[in-house]
N, C-alpha and C positions, 0 to 999 in steps of 0.2 A: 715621353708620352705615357699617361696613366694609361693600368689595365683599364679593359674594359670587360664585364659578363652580363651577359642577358640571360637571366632564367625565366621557367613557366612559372607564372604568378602562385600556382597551386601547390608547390616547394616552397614557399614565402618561411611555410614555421620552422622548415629542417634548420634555419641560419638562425633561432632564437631559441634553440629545444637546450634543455641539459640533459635531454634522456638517453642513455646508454646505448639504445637500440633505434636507429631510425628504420622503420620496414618502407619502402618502396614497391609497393605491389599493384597487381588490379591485372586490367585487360592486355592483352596486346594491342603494339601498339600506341602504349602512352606514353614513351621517349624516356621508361624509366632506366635502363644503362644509359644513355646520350647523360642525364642529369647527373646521373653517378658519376661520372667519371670527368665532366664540366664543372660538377664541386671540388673535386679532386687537384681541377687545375685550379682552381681558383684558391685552394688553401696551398698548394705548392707553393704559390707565387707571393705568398703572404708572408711578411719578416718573423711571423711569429711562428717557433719550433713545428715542426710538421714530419712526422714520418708513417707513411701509409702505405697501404697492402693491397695489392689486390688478389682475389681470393676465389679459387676454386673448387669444385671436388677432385678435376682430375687436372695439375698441372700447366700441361700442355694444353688445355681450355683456353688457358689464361690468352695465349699469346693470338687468337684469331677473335677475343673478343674484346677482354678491359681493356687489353693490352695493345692491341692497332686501336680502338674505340679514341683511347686518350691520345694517341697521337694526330686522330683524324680532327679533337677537338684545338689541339696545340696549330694544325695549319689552318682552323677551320677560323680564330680568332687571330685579324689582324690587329689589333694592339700589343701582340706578343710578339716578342723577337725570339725565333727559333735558335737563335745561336746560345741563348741564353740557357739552353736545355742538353744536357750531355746522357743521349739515351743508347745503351748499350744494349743491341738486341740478345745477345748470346744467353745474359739469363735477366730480361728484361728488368733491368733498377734503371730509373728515370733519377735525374738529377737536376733538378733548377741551381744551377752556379753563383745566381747574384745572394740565394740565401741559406744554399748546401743543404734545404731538407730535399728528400727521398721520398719516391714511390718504388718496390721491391711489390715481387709476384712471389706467391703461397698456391701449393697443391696441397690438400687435407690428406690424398691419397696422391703419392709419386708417378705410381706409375698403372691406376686403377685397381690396383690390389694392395698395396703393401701405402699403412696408415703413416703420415710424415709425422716426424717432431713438430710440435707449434710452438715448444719453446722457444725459440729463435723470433718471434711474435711482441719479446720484451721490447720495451721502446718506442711500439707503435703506437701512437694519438688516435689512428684511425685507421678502418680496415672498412674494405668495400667486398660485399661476397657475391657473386652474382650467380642465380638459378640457387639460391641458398635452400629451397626447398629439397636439393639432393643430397646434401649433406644429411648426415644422420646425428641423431640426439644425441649421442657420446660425445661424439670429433666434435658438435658445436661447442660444447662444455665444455672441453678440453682448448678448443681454441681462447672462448673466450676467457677461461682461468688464465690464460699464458699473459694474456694483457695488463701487463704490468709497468706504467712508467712515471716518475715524478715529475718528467718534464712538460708536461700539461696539466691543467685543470681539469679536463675530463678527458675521456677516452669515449669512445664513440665506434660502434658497428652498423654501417649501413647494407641493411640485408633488401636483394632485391628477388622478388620474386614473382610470379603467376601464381594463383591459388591452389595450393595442392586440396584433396580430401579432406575432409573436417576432422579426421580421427588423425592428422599429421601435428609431430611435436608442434612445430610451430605455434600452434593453436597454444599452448599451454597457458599464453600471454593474454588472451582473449577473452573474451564471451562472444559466442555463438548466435546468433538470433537468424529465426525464421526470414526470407524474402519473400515478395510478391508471389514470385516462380516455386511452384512444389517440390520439393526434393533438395532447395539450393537456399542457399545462408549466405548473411553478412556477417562480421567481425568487428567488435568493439573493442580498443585495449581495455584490462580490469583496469577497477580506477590504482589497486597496488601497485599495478606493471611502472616497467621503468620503460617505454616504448612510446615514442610517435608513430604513428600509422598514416599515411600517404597514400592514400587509393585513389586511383585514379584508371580514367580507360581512354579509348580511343580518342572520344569525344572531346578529352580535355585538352588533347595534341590536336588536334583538328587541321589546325595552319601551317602542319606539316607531315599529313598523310595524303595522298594520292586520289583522287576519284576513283581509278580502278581498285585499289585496297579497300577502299570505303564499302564497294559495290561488293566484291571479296568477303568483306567482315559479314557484311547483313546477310547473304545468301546461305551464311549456318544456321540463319535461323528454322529454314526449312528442309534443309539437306541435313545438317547436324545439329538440332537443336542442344543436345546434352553438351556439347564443344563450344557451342556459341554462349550460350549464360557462362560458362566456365572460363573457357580462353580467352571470349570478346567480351563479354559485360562484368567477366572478373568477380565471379559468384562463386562460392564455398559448393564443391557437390556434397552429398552425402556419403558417395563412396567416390573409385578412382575413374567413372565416368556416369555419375548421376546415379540416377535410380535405373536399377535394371529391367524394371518395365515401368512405362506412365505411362498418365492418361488413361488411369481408373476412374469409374465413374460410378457412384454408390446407387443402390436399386434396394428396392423395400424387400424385408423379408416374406412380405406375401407374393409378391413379384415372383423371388428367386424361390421359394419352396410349388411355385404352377411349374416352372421347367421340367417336362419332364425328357432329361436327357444321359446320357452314361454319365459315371461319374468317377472318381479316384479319391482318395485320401493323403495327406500329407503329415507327414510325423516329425516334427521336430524337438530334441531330446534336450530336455535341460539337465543342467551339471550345478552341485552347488546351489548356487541360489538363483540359477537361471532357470525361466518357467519352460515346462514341458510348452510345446504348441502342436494342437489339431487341427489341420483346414480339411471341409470337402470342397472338392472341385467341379465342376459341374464341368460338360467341352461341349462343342458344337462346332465343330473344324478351326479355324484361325483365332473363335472365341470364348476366354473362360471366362467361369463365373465362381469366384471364391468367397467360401463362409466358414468364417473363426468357432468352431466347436468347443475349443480346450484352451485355454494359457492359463495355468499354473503351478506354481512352486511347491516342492517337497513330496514329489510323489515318485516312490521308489515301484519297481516293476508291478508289484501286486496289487496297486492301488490307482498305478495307471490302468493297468489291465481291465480293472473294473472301473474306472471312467469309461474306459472305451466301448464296453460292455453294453453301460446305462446309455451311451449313444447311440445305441442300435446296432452296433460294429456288432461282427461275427466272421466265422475262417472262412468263409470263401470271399469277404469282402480284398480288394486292392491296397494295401496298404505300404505307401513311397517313404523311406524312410533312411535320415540320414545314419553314414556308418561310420563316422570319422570320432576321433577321441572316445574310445568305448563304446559307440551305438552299435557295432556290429553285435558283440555281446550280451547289451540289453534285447535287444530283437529276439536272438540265441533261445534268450531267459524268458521273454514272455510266448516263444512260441512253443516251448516247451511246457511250459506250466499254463499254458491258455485251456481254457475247456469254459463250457457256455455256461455262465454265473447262472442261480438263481435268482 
């Protein structure tokens, strides 16, 4: 009896790519481990050399995910004769007998602390990582250096993941670009990279998620909006949960100079070639109203001091000001040498 596999049409290019890096990413959801690890059986089973990884950050990961995941696909297809499969749970290596390649499990970290050898990685055609976004930029390096085999034509990493922060390694392979949604991006490979990119969400599994999940996913959008573009629609945030406030709404400067309400100042210190920044704040209980006074570069205590000055600033105004990497000490310096310019 020939195998037989069924994949999602939307994987069609992983099985034509030469590219080093296949990413698997996007929403939850979109049956990207079920694919991973359904490739997996399917190059096992194939006469041509194959020895692959599956791949965690923390070892014991492996074994409640890649690692039951491939087995659940091995009884899930009946064209496969499971006797044909010699899986030894103790430290999970799979073996297909009719053609002696291997699937063996990798922790980047043994035991959550303490970083594994990846040299032992020699030989592998292919490595499957999965939540690859936890892995850190060293240990990937370091992995992927180890990938060393002349028994195949290429070698190949299929990194799966949910969109971390835009400031995450990952990205390095990419360009960024704006989405519909403010504060949240898409991901384009450079045209240099050596990467296929596979995104995908919910919607493209569709005929095998649940009604009640369906119902589930949509309901972030008004309960957790910053989760739902991120986790469901598989969008880039800005930081590690969106923008820390939205849903600003711009208003004319003659608008916001009628207010008349209390107000605060905000001091943000550049370093370097980072621009000072000045906001005033205006409150009105639950509501603020923020105006950009200051961003600029190269201005050392004395020259701030009198920006702040020609602003109207003077010592009994409020002024919020960050203390972290030296601000405590610029503060220090201009409260001491402060006095009311002419």
């Amino acid at each position: 009896m020939d195998l037989v596999f069924r994949f999602n049409r939307i994987y069609a290019p992983v099985f034509n790519t030469d590219k080093r890096y296949i990413d698997i990413w996007g929403g939850r959801g979109r049956g990207g481990s079920h694919f991973g690890t359904d490739y997996f059986l399917n190059l096992i089973t194939q006469p041509k050399y194959f020895r692959g990884y599956f791949v965690r950050q923390v070892l014991s990961d492996v074994r409640d995910s890649l690692f039951r995941d491939f087995k659940d696909r091995i009884e899930e297809n009946t064209s496969i004769n499971i006797d044909d499969f010699q899986i030894r749970d103790n430290d999970m290596r799979i073996t297909y007998l009719p053609t002696g390649n291997t699937i063996l499990a990798k922790g980047v970290s043994k035991d959550g602390s303490r970083t594994a050898k990846m040299k032992s990685l020699a030989g592998a055609t292919h490595v499957l990582i999965e939540e690859c976004d936890e892995i850190g930029e060293s240990d990937f390096d370091q992995l992927d250096l180890s990938l060393r085999t002349v028994k195949a034509d290429k070698v190949q990493i299929i990194r799966i993941f949910n969109p971390p922060s835009k400031r995450h390694w990952i990205w390095r392979d990419y360009n960024l670009i704006e989405s519909d949604i403010e504060g949240f991006f898409r991901a384009i490979p450079k045209a240099t990279s050596d990467v296929l990119s596979v995104w995908s969400t919910y919607k493209d599994n569709i005929s095998n998620i649940q009604n009640s999940t369906i119902s589930k996913f949509e309901s972030f959008l008004e309960n957790n909006p910053d989760y739902y573009y991120n986790q469901v629609c598989g969008l880039i945030s800005e930081g590690s949960k969106g923008r820390i406030y939205s849903g600003w709404l711009p208003i004319p400067d003659s608008e916001y100079n009628k207010l008349d309400l209390p107000k605060v100042y905000g001091l943000d210190f550049g370093y370097s070639n980072d621009p000072n920044a000045f906001v005033e704040i205006k409150y009105d209980g639950q509501y603020r109203y923020v105006n950009e006074l200051l961003y600029e570069t190269g201005l050392d205590n004395l020259a701030l001091a009198q920006r702040l000055y020609a602003l109207g600033i003077r010592k009994n105004n409020l002024i919020i000001a960050d203390t972290g990497n030296g601000g405590d000490l610029r503060i220090a310096e201009i409260r001491r040498g402060w006095k009311e310019f002419p």
